[in-house]
N, C-alpha and C positions, 0 to 999 in steps of 0.2 A: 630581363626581357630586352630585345634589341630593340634600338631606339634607333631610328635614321632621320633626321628631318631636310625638308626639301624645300626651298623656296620656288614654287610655280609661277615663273610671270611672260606667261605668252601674249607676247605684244608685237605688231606687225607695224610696218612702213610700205609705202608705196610711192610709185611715181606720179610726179606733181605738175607734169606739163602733158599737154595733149594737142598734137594738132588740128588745125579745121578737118581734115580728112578723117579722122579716126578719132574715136572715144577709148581711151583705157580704163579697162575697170579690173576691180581688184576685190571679188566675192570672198575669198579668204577672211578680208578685213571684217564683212559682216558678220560672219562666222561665229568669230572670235570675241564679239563684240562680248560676251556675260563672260571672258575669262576673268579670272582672279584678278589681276591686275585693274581691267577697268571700274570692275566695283568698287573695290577698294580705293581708286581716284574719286569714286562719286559719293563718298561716305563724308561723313561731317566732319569736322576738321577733327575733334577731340576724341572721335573714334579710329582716327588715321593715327592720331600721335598713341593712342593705345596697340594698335595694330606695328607699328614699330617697333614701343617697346617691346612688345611679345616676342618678335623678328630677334631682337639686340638681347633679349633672355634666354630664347630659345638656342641661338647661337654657343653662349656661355655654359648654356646647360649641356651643351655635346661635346663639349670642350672637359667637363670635368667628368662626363659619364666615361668616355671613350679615351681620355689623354689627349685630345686630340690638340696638338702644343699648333695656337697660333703662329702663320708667318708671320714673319715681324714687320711693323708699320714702317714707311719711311714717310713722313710730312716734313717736309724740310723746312726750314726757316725760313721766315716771309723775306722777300726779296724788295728793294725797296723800287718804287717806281721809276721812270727817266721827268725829267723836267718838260711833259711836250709842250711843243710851240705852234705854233698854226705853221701849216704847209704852205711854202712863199710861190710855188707854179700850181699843182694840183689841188682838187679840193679837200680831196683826205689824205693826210698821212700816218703811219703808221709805228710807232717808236721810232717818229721824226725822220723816217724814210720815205720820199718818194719817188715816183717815176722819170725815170732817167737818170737817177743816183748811181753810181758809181760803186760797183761791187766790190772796190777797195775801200771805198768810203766808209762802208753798210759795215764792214766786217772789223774796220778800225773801231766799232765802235762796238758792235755786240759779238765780235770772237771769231771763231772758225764755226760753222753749223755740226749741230748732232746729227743730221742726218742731208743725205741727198736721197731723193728718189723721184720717181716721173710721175709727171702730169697729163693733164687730157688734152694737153694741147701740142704734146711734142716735145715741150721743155722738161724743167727739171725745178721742184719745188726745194730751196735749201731751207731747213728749219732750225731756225735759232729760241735756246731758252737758255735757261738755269733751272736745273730740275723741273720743268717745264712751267716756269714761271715767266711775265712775260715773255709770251709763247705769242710767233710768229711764222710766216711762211714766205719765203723772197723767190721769186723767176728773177732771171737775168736771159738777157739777149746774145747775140754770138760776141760782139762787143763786149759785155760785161757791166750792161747798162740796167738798170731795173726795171723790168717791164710787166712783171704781176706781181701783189701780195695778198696776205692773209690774217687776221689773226682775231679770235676771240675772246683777247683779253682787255683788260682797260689801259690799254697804251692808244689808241686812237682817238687823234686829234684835226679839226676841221679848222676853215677859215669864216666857217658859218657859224661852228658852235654843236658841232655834229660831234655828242662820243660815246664810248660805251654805254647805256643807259638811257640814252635819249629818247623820245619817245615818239611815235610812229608818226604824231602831230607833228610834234617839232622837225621831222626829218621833211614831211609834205612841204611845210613851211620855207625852210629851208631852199631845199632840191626841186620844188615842182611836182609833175606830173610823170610817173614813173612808166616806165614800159609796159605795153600791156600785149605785143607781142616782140619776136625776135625771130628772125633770119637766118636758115642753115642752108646753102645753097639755093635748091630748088623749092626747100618745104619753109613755111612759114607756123611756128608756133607760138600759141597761146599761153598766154603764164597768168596763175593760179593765184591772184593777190591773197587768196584763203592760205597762200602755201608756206607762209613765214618768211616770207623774201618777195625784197622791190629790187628790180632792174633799174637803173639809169644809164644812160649815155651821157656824157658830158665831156668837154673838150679833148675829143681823141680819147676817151676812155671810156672804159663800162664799171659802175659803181653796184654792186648789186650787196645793199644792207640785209641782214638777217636779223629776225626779231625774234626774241624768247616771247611766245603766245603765254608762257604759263607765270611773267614778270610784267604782265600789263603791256605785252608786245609793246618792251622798249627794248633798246639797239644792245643786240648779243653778241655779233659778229659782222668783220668787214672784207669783202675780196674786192679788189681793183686789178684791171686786168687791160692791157693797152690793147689797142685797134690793132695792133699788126699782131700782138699776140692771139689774137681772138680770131684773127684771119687765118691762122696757121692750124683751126681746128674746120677742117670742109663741115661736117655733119653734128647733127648734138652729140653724138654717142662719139668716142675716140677710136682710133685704131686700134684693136687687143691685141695684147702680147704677155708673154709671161712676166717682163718686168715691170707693164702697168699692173697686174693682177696685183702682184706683190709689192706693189709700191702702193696701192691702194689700203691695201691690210695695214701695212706698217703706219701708214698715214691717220686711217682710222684710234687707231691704238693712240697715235699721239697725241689725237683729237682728243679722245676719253682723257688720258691723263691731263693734259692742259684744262679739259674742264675741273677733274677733279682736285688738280693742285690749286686753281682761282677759288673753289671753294673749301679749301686746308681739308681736304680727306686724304687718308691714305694714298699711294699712287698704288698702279696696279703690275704686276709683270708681266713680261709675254712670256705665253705658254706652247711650247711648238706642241705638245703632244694633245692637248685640246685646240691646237691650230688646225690640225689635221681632221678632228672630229668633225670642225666648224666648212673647211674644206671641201669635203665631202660632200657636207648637205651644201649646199651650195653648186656643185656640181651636178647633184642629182637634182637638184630643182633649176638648172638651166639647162639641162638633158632634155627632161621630158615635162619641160613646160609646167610645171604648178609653184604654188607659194605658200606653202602651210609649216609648219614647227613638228606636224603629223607628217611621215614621209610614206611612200607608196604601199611599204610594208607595214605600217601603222605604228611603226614606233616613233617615241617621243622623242623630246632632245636627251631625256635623261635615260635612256635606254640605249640611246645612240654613244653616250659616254661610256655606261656599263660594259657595252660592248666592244669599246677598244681600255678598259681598264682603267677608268679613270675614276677614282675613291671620291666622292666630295661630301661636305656636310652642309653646303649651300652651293645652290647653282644655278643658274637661270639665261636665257638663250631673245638674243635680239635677231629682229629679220629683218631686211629693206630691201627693195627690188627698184630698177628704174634709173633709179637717180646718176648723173653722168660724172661723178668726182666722189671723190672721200670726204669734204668737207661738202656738198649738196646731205649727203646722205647721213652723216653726223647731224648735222643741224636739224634735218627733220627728225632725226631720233629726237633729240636734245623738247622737239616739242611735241612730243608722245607722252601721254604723264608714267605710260609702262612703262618705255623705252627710260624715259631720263633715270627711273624709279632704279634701274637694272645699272645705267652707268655710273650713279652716284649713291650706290647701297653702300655703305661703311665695311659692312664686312667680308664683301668681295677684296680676295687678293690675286689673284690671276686671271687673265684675261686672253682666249684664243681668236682668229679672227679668218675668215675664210671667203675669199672671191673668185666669184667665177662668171664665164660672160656666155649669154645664149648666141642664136647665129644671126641674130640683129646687133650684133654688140652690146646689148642691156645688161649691166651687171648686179648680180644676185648676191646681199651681202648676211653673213651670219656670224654674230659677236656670240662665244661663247666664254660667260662667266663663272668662274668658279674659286670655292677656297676648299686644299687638300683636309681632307679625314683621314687622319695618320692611324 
């Protein structure tokens, strides 16, 4: 008898800033509320850890019904930390980078980057790891001076005592009284303390901490981003273009694997041919305006894969809308208990990833995961 099994996890994101003018709302998310996913978050802990193993058996079982020969794991070996030191100008720094460092300096120390791709600000995010371990993000100025970073790992180090893990106390403590709005030209917007991130200003800089809500919102992630770079974005939303689209996607991807490597799971690959699946929806839900995982013609994600040929024996599909970066939009997955559920499932080995932008510039983001049925 044919066996297929499906992992279903429809789990939605939305945007987390609003201004005085206008209310954003996002009825999809109500919707969706009794899917699999959220129940399964609100179930008791010892029925969660039984509902996994089923996940981790049931996997195994279609593996020897059907052959279906596992990709192979890659977990690399743990990487060992840098020795950080407190930052002697700024107040955070970054595996002992900071603003105004010297792009020669940065690179004598952690290599050439895996990656270059654009940002919302004009520039260009270079990303440094080791199989995506101490995982970082560096801007550089026309100079070659450092003027943004990034990173969600435990390389961030303060002169206050601010680092990975810290806790939303100790960051108040700390840093003060956090932005509660922010300035794009003409429009003034409201920021969502509910939204897992505080904004600071502080000496020519903007500090904006990210907090894991589902780790006792202590400190997840850190972006620092200088006054002139922040000046080089007019409006919230960025210019579109084909190479922000794509520089978004890949960005995203690296985001997942850097979580997944801090916590030793498998890494994931990119899939172009489920990139294109994820693509799509993505463009047809900034086409004609909606945000569901259900698309106008009623098909699902997993129907939308069938459709362009794509075999799985587990698979499951993330949404987010709004959010003005690749790392905004990660972090608010990161504290979705579906979403995190979907980016850190062990037995996902590919990963597709698909953006697209409406005619306000709002970009529509759809992760789709999957591991082949041979």
């Amino acid at each position: 008898m044919k066996f297929i099994t499906l992992l279903i996890t429809f789990t939605l994101a939305f945007f987390s800033l609003s201004s005085f003018e206008t209310q954003t709302a996002a009825p999809p998310v109500e919707k969706l509320k009794n899917s699999s996913e959220e129940i399964i978050g609100k179930l008791p802990d010892m029925f969660q850890s039984t509902v996994k193993e089923f996940q981790s058996l049931r996997y195994q079982l279609s593996v020897l019904l059907f052959n279906e020969k596992p990709q192979p794991d890659f977990t690399p070996t743990e990487e060992s930390k840098p020795n950080l030191k407190a930052p002697t100008n700024g107040v955070i720094s970054i595996y002992n980078v900071e603003l105004g460092q010297s792009k020669q300096s940065v690179e004598e120390e952690l290599g050439k980057p895996k990656r270059i791709s654009k940002n919302e600000y004009g520039s260009n995010w270079y990303t440094y790891h080791n199989h995506f371990q101490n995982f970082m993000m560096v801007s550089y100025d026309s100079s070659g001076k450092v003027n943004g970073l990034y990173s969600n790992h435990d390389i961030i180090s303060s002169q206050s005592g601010i680092k990975h893990g810290s806790t939303r106390t100790e960051v108040h403590s700390a840093l003060g009284e956090a932005l509660d709005t922010i300035r794009k030209g003409n429009k003034l917007y409201k920021l969502d303390f509910d939204s897992g991130f505080e904004i600071y200003r502080i000496n020519g800089a903007y500090y904006t901490i990210f907090y894991d809500k589902q780790e006792g919102n202590t400190v997840t992630g850190v972006q620092i981003i200088s006054d002139s770079l922040e000046k080089q974005k007019n409006g919230y939303y960025a210019k579109t273009s084909k190479d922000l689209q794509a520089s978004f996607e890949k960005q995203l991807f690296d985001l997942t694997n850097a979580d997944r490597s801090e916590k030793k799971l498998p890494l994931l690959k990119w899939d172009e041919k489920i990139s294109m699946t994820a693509l799509n929806h993505s463009k047809d839900m900034a086409r004609n305006n909606f945000f569901s995982h259900t698309n106008l013609e009623g098909e699902s994600p997993f129907d939308r894969m069938a459709d362009d040929g794509i075999a799985f024996s587990t698979a499951g599909e993330n949404l987010a809308y709004g959010q003005n970066s690749a790392i905004f939009a990660h972090e608010g997955l990161m504290n979705s208990p579906g979403h995190r559920k979907n980016i850190l499932l062990t037995e996902y080995r590919s990963l597709g990833i698909g953006v697209s932008f409406n005619q306000h510039g709002q970009p529509y983001y759809t992760e789709n995961f999957y591991t082949k049925r041979y």
